[in-house]
Each structure stands twice: as C-alpha cells, then as structure tokens.
mmCIF file of the N, C-alpha and C atoms, coordinates in Angstrom:
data_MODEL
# 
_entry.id   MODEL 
# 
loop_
_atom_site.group_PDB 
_atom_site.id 
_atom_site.type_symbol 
_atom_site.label_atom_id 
_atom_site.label_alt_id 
_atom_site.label_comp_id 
_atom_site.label_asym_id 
_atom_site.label_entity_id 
_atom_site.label_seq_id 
_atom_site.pdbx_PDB_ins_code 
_atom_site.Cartn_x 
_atom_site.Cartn_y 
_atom_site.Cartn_z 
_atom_site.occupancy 
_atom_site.B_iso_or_equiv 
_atom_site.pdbx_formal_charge 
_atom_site.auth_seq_id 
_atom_site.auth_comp_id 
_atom_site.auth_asym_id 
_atom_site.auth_atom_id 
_atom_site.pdbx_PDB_model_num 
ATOM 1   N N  . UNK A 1 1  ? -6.260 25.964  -16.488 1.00 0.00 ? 1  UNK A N  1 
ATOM 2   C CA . UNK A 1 1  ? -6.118 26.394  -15.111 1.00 0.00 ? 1  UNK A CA 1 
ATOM 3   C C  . UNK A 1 1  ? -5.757 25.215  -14.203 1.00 0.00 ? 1  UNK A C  1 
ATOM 4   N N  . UNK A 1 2  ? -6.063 24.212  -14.498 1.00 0.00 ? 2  UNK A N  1 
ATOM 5   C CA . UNK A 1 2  ? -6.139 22.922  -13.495 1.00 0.00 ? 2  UNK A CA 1 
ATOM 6   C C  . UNK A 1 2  ? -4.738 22.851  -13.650 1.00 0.00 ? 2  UNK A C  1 
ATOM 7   N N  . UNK A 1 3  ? -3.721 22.408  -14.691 1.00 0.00 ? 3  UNK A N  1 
ATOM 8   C CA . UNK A 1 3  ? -2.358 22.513  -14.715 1.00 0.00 ? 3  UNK A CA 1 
ATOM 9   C C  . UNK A 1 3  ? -1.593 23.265  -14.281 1.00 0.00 ? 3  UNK A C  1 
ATOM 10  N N  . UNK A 1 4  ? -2.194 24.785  -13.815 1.00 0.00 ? 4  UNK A N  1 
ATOM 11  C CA . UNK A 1 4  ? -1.113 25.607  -13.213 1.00 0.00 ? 4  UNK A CA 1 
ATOM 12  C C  . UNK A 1 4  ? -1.505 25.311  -11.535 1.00 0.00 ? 4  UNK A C  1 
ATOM 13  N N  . UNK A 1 5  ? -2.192 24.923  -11.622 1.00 0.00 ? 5  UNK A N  1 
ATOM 14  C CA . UNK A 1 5  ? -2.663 24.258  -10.185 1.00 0.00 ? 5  UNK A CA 1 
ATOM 15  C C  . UNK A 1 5  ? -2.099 23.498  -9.024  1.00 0.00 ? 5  UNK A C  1 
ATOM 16  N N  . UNK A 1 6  ? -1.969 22.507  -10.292 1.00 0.00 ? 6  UNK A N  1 
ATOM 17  C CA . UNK A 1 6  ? -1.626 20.790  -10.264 1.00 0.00 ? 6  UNK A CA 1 
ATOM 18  C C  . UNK A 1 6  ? 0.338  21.344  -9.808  1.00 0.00 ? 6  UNK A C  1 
ATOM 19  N N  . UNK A 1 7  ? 0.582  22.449  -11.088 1.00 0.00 ? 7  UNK A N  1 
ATOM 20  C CA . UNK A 1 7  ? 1.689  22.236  -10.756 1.00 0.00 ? 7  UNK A CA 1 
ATOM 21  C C  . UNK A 1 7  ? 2.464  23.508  -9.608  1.00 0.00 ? 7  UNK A C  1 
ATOM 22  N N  . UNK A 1 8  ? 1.722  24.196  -9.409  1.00 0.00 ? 8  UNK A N  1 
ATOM 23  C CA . UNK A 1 8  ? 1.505  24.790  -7.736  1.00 0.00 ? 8  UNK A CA 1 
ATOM 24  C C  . UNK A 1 8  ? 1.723  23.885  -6.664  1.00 0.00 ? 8  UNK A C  1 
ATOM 25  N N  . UNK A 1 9  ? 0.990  22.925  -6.854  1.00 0.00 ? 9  UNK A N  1 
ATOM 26  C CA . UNK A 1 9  ? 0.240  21.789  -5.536  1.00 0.00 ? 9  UNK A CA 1 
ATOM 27  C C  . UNK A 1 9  ? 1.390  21.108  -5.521  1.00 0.00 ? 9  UNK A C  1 
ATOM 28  N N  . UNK A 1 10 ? 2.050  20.925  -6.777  1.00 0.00 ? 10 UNK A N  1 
ATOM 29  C CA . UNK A 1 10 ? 3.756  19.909  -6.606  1.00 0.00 ? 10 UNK A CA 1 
ATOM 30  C C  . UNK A 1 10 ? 4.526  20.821  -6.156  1.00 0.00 ? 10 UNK A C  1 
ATOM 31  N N  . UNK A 1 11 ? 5.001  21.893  -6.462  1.00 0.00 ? 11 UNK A N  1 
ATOM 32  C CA . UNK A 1 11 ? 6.158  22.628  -6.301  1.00 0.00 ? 11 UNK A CA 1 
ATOM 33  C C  . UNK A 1 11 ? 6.217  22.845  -4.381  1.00 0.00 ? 11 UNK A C  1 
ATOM 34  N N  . UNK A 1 12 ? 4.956  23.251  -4.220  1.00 0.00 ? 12 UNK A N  1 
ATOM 35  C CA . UNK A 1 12 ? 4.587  23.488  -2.342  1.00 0.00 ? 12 UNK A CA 1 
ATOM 36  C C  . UNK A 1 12 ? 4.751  22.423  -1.846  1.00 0.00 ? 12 UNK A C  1 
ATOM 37  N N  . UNK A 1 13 ? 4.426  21.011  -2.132  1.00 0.00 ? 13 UNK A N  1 
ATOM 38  C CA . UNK A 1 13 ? 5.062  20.054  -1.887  1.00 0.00 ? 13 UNK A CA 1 
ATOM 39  C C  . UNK A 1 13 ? 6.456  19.391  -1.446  1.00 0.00 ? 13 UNK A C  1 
ATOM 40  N N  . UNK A 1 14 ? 7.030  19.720  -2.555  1.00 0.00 ? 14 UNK A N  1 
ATOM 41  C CA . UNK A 1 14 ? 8.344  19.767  -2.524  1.00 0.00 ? 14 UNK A CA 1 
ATOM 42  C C  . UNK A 1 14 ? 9.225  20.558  -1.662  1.00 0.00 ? 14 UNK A C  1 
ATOM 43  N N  . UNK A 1 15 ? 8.811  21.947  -1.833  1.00 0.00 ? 15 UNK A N  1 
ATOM 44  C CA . UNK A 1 15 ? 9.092  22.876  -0.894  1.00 0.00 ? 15 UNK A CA 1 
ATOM 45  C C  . UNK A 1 15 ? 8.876  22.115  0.369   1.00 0.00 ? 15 UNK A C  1 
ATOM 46  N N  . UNK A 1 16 ? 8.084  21.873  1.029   1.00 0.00 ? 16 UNK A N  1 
ATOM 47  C CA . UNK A 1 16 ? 7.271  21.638  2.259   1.00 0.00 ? 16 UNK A CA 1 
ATOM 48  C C  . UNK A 1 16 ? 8.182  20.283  2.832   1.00 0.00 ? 16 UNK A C  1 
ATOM 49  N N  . UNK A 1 17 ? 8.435  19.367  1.905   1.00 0.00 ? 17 UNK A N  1 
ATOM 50  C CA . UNK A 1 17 ? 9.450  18.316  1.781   1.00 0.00 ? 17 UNK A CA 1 
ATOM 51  C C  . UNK A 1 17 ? 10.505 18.704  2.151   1.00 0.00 ? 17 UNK A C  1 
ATOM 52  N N  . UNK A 1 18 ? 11.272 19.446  1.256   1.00 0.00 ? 18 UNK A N  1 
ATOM 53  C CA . UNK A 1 18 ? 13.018 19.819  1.742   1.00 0.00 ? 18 UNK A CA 1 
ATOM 54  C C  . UNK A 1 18 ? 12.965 20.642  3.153   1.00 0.00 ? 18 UNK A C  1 
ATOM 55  N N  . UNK A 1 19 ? 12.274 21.378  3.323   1.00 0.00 ? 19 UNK A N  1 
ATOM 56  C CA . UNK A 1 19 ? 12.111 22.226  4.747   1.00 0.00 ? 19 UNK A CA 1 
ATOM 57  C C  . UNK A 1 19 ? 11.680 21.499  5.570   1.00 0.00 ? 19 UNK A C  1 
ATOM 58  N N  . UNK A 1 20 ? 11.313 20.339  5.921   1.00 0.00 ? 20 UNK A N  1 
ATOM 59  C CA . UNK A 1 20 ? 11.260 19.033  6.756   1.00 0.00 ? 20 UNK A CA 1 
ATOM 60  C C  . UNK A 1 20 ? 12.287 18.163  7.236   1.00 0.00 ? 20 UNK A C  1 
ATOM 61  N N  . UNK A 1 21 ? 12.823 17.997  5.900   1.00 0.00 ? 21 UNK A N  1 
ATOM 62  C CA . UNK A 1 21 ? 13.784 17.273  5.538   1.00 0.00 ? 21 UNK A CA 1 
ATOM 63  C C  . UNK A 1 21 ? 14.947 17.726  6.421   1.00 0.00 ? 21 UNK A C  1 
ATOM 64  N N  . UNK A 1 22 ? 15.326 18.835  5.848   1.00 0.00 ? 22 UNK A N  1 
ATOM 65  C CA . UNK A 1 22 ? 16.262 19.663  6.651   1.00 0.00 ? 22 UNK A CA 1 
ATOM 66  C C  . UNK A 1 22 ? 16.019 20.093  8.352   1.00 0.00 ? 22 UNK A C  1 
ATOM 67  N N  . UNK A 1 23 ? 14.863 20.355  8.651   1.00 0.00 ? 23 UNK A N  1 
ATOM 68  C CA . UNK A 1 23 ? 14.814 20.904  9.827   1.00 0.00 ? 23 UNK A CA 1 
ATOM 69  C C  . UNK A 1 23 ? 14.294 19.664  10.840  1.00 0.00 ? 23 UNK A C  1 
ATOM 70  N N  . UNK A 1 24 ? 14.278 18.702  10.717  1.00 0.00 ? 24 UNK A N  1 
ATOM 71  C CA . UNK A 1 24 ? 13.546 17.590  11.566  1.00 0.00 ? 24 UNK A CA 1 
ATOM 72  C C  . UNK A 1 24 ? 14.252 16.394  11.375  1.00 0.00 ? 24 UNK A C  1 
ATOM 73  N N  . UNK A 1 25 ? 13.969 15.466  12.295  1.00 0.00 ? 25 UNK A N  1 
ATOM 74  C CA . UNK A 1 25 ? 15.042 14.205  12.441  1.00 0.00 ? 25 UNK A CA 1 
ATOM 75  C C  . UNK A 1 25 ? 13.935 13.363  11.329  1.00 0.00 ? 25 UNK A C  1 
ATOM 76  N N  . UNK A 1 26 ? 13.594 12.750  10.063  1.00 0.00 ? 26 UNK A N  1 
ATOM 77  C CA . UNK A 1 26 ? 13.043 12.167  9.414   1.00 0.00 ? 26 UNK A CA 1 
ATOM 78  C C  . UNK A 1 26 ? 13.411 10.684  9.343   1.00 0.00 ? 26 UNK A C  1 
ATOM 79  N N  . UNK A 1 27 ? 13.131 9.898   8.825   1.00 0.00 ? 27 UNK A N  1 
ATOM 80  C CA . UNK A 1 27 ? 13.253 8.491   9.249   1.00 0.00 ? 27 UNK A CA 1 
ATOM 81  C C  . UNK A 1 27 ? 13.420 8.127   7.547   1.00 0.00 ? 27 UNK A C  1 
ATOM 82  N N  . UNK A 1 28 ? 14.823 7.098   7.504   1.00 0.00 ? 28 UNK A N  1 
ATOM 83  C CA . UNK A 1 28 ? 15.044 6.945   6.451   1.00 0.00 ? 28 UNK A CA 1 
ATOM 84  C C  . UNK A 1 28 ? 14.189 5.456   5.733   1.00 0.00 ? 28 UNK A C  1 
ATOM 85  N N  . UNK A 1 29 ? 13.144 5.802   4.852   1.00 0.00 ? 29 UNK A N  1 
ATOM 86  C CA . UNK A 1 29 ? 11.967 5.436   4.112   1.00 0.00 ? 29 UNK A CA 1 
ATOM 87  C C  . UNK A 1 29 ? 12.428 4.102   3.410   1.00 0.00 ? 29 UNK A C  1 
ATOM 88  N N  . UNK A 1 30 ? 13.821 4.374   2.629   1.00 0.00 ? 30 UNK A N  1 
ATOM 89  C CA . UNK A 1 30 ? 14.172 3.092   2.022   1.00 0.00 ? 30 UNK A CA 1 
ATOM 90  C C  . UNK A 1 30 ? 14.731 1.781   3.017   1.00 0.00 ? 30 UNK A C  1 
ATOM 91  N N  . UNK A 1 31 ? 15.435 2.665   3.888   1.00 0.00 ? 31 UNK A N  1 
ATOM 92  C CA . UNK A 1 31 ? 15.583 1.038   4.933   1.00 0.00 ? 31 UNK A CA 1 
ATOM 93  C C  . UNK A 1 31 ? 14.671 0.435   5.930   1.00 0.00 ? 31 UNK A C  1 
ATOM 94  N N  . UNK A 1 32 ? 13.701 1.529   5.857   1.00 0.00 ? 32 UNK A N  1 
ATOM 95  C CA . UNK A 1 32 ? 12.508 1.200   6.247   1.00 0.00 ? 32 UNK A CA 1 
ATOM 96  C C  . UNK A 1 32 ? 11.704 -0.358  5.393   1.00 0.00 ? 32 UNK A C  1 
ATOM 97  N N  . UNK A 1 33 ? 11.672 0.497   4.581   1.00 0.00 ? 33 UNK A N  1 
ATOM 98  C CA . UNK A 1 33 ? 10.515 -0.925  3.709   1.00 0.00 ? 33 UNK A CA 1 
ATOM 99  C C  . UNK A 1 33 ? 11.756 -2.144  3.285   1.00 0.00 ? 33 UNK A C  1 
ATOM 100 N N  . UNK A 1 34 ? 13.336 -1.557  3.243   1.00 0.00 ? 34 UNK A N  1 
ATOM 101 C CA . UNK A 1 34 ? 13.789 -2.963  3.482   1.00 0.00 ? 34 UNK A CA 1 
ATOM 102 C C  . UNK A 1 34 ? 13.674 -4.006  4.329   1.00 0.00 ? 34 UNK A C  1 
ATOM 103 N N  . UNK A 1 35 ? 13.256 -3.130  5.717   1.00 0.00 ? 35 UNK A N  1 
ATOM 104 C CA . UNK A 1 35 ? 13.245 -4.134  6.800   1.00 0.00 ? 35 UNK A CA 1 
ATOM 105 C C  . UNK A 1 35 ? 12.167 -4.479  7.035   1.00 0.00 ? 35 UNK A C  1 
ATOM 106 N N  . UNK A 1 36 ? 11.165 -4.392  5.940   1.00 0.00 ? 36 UNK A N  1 
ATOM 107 C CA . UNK A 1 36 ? 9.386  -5.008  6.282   1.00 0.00 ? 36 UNK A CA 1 
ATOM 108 C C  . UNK A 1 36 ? 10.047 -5.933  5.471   1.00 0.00 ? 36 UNK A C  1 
ATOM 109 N N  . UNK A 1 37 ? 10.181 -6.152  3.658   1.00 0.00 ? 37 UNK A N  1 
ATOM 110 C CA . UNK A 1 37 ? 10.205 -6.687  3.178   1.00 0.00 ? 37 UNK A CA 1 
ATOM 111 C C  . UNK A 1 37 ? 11.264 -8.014  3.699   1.00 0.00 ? 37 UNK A C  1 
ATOM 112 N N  . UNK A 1 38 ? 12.499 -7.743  4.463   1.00 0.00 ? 38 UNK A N  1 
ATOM 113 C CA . UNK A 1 38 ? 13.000 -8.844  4.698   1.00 0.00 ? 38 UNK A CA 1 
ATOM 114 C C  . UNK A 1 38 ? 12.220 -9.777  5.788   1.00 0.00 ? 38 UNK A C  1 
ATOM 115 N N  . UNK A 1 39 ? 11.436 -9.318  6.964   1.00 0.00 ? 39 UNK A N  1 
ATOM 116 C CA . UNK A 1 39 ? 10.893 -9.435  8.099   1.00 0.00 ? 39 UNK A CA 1 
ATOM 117 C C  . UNK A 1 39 ? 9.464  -10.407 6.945   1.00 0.00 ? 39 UNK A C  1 
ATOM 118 N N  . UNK A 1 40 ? 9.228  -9.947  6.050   1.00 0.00 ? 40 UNK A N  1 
ATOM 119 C CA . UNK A 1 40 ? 7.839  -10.417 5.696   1.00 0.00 ? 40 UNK A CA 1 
ATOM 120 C C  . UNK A 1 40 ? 8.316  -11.720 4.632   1.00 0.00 ? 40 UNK A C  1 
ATOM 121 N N  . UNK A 1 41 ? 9.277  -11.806 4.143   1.00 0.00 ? 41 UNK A N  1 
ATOM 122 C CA . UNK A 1 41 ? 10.057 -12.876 3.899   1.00 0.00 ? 41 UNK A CA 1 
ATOM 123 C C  . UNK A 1 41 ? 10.105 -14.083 4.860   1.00 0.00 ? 41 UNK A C  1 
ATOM 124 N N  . UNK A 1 42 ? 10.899 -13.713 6.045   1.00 0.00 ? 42 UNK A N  1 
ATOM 125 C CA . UNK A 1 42 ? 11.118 -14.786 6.957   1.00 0.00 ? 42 UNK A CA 1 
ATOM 126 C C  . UNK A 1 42 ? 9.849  -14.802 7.525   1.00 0.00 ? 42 UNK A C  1 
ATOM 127 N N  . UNK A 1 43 ? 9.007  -14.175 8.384   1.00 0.00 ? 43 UNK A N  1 
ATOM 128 C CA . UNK A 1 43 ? 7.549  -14.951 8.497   1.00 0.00 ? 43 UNK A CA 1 
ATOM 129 C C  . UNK A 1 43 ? 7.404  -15.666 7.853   1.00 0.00 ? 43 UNK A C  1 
ATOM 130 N N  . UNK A 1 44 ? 6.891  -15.310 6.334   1.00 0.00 ? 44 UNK A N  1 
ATOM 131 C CA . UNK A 1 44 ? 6.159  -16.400 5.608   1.00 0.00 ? 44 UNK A CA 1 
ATOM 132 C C  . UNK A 1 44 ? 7.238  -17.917 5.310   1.00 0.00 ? 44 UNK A C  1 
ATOM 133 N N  . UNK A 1 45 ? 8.774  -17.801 5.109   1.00 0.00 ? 45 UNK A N  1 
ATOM 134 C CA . UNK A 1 45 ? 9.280  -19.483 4.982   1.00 0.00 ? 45 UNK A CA 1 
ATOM 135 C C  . UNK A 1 45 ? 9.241  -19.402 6.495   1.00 0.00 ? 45 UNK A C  1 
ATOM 136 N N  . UNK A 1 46 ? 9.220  -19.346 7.690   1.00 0.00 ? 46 UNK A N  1 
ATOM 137 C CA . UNK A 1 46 ? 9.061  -19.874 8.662   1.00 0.00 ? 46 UNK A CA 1 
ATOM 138 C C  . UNK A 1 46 ? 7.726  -20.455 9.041   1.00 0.00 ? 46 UNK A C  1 
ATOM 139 N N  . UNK A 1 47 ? 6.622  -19.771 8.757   1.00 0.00 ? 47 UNK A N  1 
ATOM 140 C CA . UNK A 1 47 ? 5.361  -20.544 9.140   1.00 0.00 ? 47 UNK A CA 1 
ATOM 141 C C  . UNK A 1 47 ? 4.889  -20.755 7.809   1.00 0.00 ? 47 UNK A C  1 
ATOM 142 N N  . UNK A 1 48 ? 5.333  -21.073 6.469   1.00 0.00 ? 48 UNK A N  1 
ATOM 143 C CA . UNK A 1 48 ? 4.703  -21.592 5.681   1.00 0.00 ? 48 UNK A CA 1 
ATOM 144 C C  . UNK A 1 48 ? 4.141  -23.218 5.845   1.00 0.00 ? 48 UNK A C  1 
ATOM 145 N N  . UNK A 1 49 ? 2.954  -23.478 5.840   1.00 0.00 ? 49 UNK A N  1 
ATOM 146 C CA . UNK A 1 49 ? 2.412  -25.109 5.875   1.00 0.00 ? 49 UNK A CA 1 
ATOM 147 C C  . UNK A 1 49 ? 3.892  -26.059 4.656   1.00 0.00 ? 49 UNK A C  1 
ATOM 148 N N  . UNK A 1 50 ? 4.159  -27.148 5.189   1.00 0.00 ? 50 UNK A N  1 
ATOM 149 C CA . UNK A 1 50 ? 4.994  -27.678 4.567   1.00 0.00 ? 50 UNK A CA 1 
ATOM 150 C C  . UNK A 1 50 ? 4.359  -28.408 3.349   1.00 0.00 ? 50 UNK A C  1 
ATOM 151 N N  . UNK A 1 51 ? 4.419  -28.327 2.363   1.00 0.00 ? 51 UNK A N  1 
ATOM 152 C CA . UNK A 1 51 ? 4.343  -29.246 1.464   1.00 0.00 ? 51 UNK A CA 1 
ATOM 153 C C  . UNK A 1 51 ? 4.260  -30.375 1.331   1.00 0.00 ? 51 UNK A C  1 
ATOM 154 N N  . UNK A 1 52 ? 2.992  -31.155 0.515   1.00 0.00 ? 52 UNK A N  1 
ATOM 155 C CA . UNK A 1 52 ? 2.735  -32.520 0.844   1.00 0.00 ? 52 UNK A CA 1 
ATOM 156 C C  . UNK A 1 52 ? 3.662  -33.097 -0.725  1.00 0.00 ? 52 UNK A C  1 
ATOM 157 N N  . UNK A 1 53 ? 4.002  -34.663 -0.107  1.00 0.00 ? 53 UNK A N  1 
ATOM 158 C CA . UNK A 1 53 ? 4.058  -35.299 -1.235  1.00 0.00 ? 53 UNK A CA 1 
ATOM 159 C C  . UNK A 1 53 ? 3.075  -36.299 -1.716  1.00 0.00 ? 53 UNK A C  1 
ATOM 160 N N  . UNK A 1 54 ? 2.682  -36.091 -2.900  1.00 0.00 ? 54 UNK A N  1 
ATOM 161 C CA . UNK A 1 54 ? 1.994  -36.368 -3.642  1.00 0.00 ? 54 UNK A CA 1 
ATOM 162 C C  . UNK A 1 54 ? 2.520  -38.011 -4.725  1.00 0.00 ? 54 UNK A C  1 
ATOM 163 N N  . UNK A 1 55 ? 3.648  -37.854 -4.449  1.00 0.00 ? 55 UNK A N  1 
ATOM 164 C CA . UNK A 1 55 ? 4.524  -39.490 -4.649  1.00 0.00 ? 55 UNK A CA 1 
ATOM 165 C C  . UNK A 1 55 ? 4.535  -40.531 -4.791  1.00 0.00 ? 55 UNK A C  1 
# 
C-alpha cells in the first residue's frame, strides 16, 4: 500500500508542477543557483585572508 501511495504523492506532484508551470510567471531555478554559485565564488577570492609565506 505505501507504494501506491508514494506513487500517488509523485504523480500529484508533478501534476501540481506543470499546472504552475504553465499558469504562473515561475523563476528560472537553474540560473538562479548559477548566480549564487558565481556570486559565492567571487566573495570568497575577494575577501579570502592572503596567504603567508612560510620561505
């Protein structure tokens, strides 16, 4: 029973997804986390502590 469940709980999902998708202005997810990941890049080499030499 838990499997016909489980896969109920995905399918309404999905459903619930494309009818969103379609009917609402949604925000595109992948250029989203591109632009954390580049943004969280340059923070960190910009305020990274500089490196000592040890020499």
């Amino acid at each position: 029973m838990g499997l016909f469940r489980r896969s109920v709980m995905f399918m309404l999902g999905i459903g619930c997804g494309i009818y969103a998708e379609q009917n609402y202005n949604m925000p595109n997810v992948k250029k989203l986390v591109e632009t954390y990941v580049f943004l969280t890049r340059y923070l960190a080499e910009t305020y990274r502590k500089p490196k000592k030499d040890d020499e």
